[in-house]
N, C-alpha and C positions, 0 to 999 in steps of 0.2 A: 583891726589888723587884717592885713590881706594871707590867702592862703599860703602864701609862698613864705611868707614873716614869717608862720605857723609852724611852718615844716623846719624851717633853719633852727626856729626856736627848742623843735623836740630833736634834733641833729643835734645841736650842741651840747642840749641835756644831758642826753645818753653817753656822750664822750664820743671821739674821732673813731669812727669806723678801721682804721687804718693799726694806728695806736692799742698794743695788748697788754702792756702793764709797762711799770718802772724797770723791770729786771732786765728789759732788753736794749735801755737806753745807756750808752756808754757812759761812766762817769765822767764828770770835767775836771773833776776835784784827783782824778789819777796823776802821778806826775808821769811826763814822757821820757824823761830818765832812764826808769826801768828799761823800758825795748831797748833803747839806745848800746844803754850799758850793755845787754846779753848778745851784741851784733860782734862779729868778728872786727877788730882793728889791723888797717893794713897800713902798716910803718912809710914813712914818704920816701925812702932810701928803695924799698921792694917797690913803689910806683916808679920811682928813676929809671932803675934798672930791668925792669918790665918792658920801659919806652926804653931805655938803648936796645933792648934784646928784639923790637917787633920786630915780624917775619913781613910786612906790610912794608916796612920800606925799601926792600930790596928789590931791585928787579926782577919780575918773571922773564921767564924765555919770550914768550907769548911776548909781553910788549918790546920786549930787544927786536925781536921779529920785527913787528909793526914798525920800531922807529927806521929799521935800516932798508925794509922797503918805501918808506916816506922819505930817505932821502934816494932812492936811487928811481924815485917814480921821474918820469919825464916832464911833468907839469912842473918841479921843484925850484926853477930859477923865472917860471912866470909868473906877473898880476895874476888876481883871481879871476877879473872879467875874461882874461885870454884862455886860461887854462879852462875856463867850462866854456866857451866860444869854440874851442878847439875840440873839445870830448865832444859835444853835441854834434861836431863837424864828423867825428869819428862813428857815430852813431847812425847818423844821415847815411855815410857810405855805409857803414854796413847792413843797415837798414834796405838798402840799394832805393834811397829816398834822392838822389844826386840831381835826378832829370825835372823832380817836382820841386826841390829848394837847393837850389846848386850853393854848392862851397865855394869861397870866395876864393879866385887864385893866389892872393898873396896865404891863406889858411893851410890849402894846397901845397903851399911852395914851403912852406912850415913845418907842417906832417910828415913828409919826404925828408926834407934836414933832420929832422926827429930821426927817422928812421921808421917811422910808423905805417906810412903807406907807400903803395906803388904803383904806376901806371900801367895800365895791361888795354892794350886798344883805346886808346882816351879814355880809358872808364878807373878812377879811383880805384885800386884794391888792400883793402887791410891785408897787412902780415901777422905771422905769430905774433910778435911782441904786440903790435895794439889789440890783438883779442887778449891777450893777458892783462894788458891796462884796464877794459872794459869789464872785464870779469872781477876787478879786484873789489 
């Protein structure tokens, strides 16, 4: 027998190092009943009316807000390729990025019908309202 057989053999002898007696092993033979039983029961009439009462499904302010600036944001009747084609465009100008990746004139011609920018010496200039867009 090699050492190591040895050692496992006087390990096992002596019982699991781990394991300190029967008394701390839960029985099997308990029934689960007991718990069961001593737990509060809540009636499915009080779960119903629990759900029609949540506070969860009314609307907060906070999202009334969010929907009715989502429908009056400027992007609202674009594609999505235009409407971040266009912000990036917005960002370029204000950026004053214009002379190293210029805005497309029809983008340009866009921004202005928006209402968004203005011409001030051939140079792009955002107004209030597209610093409000870009802030949002």
């Amino acid at each position: 027998m090699s050492l190591l057989d040895e050692k496992l053999t006087a390990l096992l002898r002596r019982g699991s190092p781990i394991f300190n007696g029967a008394e701390s092993v839960p029985s099997v033979d308990r029934p689960i009943v007991e718990k069961a039983a001593s737990e509060p029961f809540v009636s499915e009439s009080a779960i119903e009316e629990a759900i029609a009462k949540r506070v969860d499904d009314q609307p907060t302010s906070a999202s009334q807000g969010t929907v009715a600036e989502q429908t009056s944001s400027p992007w609202a009747g674009l594609d999505l390729d235009t409407a971040i084609r266009l912000r990036w465009a917005l960002r370029d100008i204000k950026a004053k990025r214009t002379k190293l990746t210029p805005v497309s004139p029809g983008d340009l011609k866009t921004l202005i019908e928006m209402g968004l920018i203005e011409m001030r010496e051939d140079a792009p200039m955002l107004n209030k309202e597209a610093h409000q867009v870009l802030d949002r």
